[in-house]
C-alpha positions as CSV (number, residue, x, y, z in Angstrom):
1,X,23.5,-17.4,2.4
2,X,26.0,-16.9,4.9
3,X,28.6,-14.1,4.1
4,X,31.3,-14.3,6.9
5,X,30.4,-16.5,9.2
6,X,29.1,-16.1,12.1
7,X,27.1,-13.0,10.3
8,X,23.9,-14.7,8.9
9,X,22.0,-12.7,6.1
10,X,18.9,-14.2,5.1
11,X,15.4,-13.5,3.6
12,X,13.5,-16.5,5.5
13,X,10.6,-13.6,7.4
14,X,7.9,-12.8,6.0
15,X,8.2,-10.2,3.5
16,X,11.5,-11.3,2.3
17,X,13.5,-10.8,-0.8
18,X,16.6,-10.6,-2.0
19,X,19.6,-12.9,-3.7
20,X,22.7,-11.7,-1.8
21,X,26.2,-12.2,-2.5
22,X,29.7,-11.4,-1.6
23,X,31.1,-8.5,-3.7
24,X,34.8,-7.5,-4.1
25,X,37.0,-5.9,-0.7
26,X,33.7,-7.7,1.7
27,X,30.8,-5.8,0.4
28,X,27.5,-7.4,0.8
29,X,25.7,-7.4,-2.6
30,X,21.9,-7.2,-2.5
31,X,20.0,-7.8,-5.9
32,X,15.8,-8.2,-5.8
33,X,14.7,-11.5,-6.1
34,X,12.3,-11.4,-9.2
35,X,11.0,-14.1,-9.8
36,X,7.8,-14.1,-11.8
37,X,8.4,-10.2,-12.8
38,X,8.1,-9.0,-16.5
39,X,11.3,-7.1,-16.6
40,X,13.0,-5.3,-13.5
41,X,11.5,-3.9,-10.3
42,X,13.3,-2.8,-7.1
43,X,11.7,-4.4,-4.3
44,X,14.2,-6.0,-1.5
45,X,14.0,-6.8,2.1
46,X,16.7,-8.9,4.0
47,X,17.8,-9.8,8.3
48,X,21.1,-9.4,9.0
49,X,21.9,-11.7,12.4
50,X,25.3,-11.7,14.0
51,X,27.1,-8.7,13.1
52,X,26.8,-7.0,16.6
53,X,30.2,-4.5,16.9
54,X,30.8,-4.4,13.1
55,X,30.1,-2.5,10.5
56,X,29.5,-3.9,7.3
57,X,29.0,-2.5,3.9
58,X,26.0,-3.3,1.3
59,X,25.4,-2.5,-2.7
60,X,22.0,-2.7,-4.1
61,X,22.9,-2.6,-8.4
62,X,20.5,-0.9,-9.9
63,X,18.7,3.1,-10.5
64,X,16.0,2.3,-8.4
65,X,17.5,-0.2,-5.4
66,X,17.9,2.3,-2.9
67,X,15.2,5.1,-2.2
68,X,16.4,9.1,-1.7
69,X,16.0,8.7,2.0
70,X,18.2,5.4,1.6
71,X,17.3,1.8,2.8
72,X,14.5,1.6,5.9
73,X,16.3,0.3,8.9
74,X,14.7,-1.7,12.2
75,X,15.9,-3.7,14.7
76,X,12.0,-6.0,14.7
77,X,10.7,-5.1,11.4
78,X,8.2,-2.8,13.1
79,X,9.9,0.0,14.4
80,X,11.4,1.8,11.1
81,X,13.8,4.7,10.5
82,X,15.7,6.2,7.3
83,X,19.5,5.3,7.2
84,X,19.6,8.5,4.9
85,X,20.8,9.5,1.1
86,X,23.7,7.5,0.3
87,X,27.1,9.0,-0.8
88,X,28.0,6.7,-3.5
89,X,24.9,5.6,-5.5
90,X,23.2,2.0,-4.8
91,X,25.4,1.6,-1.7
92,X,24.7,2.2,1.8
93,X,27.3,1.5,5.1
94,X,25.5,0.5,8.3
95,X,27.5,0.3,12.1
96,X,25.7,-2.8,14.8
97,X,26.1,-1.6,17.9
98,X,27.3,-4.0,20.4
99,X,23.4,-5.3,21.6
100,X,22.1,-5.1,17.8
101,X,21.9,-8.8,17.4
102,X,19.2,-8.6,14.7
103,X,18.7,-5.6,12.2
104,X,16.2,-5.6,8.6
105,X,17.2,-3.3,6.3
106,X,14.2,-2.6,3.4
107,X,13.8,-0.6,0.4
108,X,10.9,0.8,2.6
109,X,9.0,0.1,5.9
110,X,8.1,-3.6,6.0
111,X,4.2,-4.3,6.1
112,X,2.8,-8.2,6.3
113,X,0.3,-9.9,8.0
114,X,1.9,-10.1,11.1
115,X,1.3,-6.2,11.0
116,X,-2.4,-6.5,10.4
117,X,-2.2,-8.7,13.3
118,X,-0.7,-6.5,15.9
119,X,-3.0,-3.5,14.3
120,X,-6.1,-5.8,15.3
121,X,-5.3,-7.1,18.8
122,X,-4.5,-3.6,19.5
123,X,-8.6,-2.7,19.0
124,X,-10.8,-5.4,19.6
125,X,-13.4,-5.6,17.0
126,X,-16.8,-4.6,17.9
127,X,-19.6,-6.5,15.7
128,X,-21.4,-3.1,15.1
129,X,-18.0,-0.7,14.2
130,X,-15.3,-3.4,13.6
131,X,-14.7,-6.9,12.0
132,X,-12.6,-9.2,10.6
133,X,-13.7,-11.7,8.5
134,X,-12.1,-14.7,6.6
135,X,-13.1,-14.6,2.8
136,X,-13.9,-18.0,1.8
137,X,-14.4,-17.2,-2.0
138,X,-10.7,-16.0,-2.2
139,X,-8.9,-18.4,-0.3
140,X,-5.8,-19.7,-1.5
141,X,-3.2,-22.7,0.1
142,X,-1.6,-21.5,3.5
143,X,-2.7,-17.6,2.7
144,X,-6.5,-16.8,2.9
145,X,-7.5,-13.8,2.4
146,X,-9.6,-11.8,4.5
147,X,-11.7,-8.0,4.6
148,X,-12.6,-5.4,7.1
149,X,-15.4,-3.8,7.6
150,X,-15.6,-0.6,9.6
151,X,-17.9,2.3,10.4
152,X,-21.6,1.9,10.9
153,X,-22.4,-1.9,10.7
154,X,-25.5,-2.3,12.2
155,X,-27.4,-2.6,8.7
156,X,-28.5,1.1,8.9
157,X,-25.5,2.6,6.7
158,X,-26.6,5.4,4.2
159,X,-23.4,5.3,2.4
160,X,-20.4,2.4,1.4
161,X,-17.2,2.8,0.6
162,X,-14.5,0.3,-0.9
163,X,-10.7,0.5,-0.1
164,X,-8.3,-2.0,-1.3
165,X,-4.5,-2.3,-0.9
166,X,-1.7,-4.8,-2.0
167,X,-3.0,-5.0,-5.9
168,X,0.9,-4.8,-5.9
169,X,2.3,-7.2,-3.4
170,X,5.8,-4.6,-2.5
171,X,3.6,-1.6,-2.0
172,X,3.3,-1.5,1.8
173,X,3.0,2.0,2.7
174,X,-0.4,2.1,1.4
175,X,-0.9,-0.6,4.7
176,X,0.0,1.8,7.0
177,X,-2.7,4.6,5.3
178,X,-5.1,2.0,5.8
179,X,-4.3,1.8,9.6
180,X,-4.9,5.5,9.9
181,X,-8.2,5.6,8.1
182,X,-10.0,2.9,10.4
183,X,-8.4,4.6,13.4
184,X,-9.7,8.0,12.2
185,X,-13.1,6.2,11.2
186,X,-13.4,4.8,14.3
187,X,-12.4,7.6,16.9
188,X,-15.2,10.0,14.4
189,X,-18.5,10.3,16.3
190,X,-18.7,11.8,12.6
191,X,-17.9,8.9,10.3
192,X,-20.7,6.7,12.6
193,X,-22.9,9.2,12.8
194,X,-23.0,9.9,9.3
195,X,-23.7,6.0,8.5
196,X,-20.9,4.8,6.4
197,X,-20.2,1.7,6.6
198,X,-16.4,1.1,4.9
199,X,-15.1,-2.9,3.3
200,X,-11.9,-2.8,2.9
201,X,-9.1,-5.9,1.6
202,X,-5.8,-5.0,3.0
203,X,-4.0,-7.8,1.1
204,X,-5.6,-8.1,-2.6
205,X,-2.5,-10.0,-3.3
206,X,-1.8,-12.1,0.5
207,X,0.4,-14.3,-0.9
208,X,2.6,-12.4,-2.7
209,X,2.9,-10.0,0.1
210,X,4.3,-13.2,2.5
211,X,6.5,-14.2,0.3
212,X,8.1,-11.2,-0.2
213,X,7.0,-11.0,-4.3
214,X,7.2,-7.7,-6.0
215,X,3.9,-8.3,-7.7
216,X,4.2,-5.3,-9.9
217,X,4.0,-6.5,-13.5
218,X,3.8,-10.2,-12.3
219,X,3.6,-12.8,-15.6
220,X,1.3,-13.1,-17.2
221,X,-0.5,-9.7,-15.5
222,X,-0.2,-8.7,-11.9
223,X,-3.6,-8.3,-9.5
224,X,-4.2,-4.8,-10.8
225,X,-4.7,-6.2,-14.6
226,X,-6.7,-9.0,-13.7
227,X,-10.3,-7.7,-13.8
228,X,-10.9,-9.4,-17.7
229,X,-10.1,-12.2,-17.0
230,X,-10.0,-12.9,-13.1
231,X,-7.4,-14.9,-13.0
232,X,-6.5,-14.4,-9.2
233,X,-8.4,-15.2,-6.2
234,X,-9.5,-12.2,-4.4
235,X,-10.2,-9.9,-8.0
236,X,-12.6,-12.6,-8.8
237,X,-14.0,-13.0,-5.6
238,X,-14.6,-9.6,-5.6
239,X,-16.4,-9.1,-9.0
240,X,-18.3,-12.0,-8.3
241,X,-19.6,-11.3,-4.2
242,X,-19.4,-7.7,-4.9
243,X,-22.6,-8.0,-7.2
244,X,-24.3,-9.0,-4.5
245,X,-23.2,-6.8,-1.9
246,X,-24.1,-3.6,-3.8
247,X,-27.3,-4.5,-5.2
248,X,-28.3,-5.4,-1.4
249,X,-27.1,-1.9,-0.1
250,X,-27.1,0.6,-2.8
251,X,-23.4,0.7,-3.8
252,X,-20.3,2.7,-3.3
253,X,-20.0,6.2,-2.9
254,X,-16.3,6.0,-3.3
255,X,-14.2,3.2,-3.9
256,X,-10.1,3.9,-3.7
257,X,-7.1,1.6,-4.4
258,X,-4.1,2.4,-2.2
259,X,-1.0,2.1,-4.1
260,X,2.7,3.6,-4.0
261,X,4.2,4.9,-6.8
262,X,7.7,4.2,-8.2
263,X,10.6,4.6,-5.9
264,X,12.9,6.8,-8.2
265,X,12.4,9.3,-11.0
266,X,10.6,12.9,-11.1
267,X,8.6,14.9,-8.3
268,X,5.3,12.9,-9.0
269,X,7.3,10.0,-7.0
270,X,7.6,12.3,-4.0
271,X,4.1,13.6,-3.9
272,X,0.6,11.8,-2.3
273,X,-1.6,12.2,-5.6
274,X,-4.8,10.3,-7.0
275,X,-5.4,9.0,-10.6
276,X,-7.1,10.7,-12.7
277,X,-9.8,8.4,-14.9
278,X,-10.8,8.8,-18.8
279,X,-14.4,9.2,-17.8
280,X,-14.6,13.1,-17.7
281,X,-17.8,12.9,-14.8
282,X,-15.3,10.8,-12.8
283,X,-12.6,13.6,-13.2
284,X,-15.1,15.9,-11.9
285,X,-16.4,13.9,-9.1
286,X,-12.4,13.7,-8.5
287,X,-11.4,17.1,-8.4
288,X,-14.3,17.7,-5.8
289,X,-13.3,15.1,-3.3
290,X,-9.7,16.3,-4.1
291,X,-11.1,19.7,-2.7
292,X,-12.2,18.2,0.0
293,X,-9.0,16.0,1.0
294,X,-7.0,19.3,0.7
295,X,-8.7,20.7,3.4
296,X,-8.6,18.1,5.5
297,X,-5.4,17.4,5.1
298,X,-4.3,19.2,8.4
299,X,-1.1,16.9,9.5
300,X,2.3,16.4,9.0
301,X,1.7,15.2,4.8
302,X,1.2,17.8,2.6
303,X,-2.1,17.1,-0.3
304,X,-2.0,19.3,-2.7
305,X,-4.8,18.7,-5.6
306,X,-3.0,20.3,-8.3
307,X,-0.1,17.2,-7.5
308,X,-3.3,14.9,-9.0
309,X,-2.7,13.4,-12.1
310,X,-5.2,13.7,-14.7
311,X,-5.2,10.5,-17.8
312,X,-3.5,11.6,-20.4
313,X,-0.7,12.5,-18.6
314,X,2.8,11.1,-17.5
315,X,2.3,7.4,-17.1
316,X,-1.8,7.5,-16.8
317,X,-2.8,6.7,-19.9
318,X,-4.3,3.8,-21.5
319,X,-1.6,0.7,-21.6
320,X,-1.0,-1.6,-25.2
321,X,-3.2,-4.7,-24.6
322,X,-5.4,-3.0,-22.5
323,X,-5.7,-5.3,-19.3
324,X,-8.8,-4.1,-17.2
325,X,-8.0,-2.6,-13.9
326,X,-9.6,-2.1,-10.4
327,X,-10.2,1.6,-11.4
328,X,-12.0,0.6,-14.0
329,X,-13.7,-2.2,-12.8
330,X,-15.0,-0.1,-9.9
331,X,-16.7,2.8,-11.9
332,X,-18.3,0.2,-14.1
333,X,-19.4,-3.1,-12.6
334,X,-18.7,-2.1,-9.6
335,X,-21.3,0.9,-9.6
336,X,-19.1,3.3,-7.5
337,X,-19.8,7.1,-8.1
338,X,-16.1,7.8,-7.5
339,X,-13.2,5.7,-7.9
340,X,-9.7,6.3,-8.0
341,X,-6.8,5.4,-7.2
342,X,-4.2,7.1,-4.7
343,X,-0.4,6.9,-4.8
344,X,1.6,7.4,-1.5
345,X,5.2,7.7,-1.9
346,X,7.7,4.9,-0.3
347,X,9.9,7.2,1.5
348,X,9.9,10.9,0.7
349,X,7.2,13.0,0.2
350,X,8.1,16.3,-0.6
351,X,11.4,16.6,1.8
352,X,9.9,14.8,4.6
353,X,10.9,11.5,5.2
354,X,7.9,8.9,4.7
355,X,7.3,7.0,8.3
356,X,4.5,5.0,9.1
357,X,3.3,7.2,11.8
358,X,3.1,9.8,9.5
359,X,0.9,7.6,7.2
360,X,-0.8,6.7,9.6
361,X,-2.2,10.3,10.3
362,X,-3.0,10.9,7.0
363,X,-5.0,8.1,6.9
364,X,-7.3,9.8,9.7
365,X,-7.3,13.2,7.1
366,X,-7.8,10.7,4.4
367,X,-10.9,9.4,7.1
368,X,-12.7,12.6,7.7
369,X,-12.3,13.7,3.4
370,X,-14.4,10.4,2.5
371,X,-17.0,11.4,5.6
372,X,-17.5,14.8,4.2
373,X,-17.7,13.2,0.8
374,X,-20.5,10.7,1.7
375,X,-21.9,14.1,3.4
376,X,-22.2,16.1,0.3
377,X,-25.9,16.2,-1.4
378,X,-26.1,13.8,-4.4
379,X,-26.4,16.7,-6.8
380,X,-22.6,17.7,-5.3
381,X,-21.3,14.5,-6.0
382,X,-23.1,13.9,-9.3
């Protein structure tokens, strides 16, 4: 809705969300839409059009509506920067200069399909290292749903992985992790060489994610508690053509779900860490590919293993109604030897401010970890 005319604020973009409102002395009020969402989540992303010259000021209500490096700013909803910690708590002041005819502000760096989109023009896929392909088993009205496939693809793969991102429709960093892993896969005489041939979903939820949903804690379950009962389109597509797909080629070495963890609270929120399962070989299988991402991790993102957090502890343990998840669907059904999942933070990890450029990179670290991982002798990974 319009504020003061002629400034327009508005959520109609992909990726959208917000109810916004007029608050006392002209502040803009910014409260996430939630929708379908079992109690309260943070998620928000709005345009602001018009307000070239002024400076206007916004509140977000709420512990958890603005991040410690503040709201995500950019003038296309491609090119993102930090506004920085606000003074006052939940509110944030922002300056147009006199050309800024269009601005997004975001509780973090926007990632839709139109993102995936400009990712893919940008390297032409190649039908024996890179492809694209609809997903006909998991199509839904006006928002199919597609995979990736990446690495060696000429049928002569040793080793598989499985990445997956989106299980939570606001969680777009993990996008931009996924860019840096098929980057790094692909520029790796190393990852081809070595015969791994990736499949990765980069919207489990597609959806959700154009609409601008939260999709954490969606009624009656979100995407990430849906493997009981396969409720939603691409989990059951999934479990169902991902029978086939393994028994054809041996299964997954290692099978990761790319999620960010919650925007506010203690240092596990500002810290790149992997989930820790209740199956004590999985731990074990973790803690050595943990050793191995450590090493790797040679970029701007600090991986620490100890940061890893084992079940049992914090909020990784076993949830009231147990509702199956793709951790545990993976190193079951699915037959992987390894799966996990890894949390990378919205917008501060450690001190650093989280950019996708920096994601991206640690994607390629996060690349060259699983190679060496596929590289190990079975009895290492066993």
């Amino acid at each position: 809705m319009p504020v003061d005319s002629p400034v327009r604020i508005d959520v109609d973009f992909p990726g959208g969300n917000g109810h916004i409102d007029a608050g006392a002395d002209g502040v803009v009020v910014i409260r996430p839409d939630l929708r379908d969402t079992e109690g309260d989540w943070f998620y928000w992303a709005v345009r602001v059009r018009g307000a070239e010259g002024r400076t206007l000021r916004f509140h977000v209500p709420g512990s958890g509506g603005l991040s410690a490096a503040g709201p995500g700013v950019s003038p296309d909803g491609f090119d993102w920067r930090w506004l920085g910690t606000a003074k006052t708590p939940g509110v944030f002041e922002y300056s147009f200069g006199p050309r800024e005819t269009c601005v997004y502000f975001s509780m973090a760096c926007l990632y839709t399909r139109r993102h995936l989109d400009a990712f893919m023009q940008a390297r032409p896929e190649s039908g024996d290292r890179l492809r694209r392909e609809p997903w006909s088993e998991a199509g839904e009205p006006g928002q199919p749903a597609e995979y990736l496939r990446f690495g060696r693809l000429d049928g002569r793969a040793e080793h598989r992985v499985l990445l997956a991102a989106r299980h939570h429709a606001c969680e777009m960093m993990a996008n931009y992790v996924l860019e840096g892993v098929i980057d790094g896969a692909l520029g790796s005489s190393d990852f081809i060489g070595r015969g791994i041939e990736a499949l990765a979903i980069p919207f489990v939820d597609p959806a959700g994610v154009e609409a601008g949903d939260q999709g954490k804690n969606r009624r009656p379950h979100d995407h990430n508690r849906d493997y009981f009962d396969l409720r939603y389109a691409v989990p059951r597509a999934l479990a169902t053509w991902g029978a086939p797909f393994l028994s054809t080629r041996g299964g997954f070495r290692l099978a990761l779900d790319l999620h960010d963890p919650y925007i506010a609270g203690g240092p596990d929120q500002h810290a790149v860490y992997l989930l820790g399962s209740s199956i004590p070989r999985q731990w074990e299988r973790l803690t050595a590919f943990s050793n191995l991402l450590e090493r790797a991790a040679t970029g701007p993102v600090v991986y620490t293993a100890s940061d890893n957090l084992p079940f049992g502890q914090s909020w990784n343990v076993a949830e009231t109604g147990h509702l199956r998840n793709f951790m545990e669907w993976a190193q079951t059904d699915g037959g992987a030897e390894l799966a996990s999942v890894l949390e990378y933070p919205y917008a501060l990890i450690k001190d650093r401010p989280a950019l996708p450029e920096d994601a991206r990179l640690f994607g390629r670290d996060l690349a060259a970890a699983i190679a060496d991982w596929c590289l190990l002798p079975p009895s290492a990974r066993a």
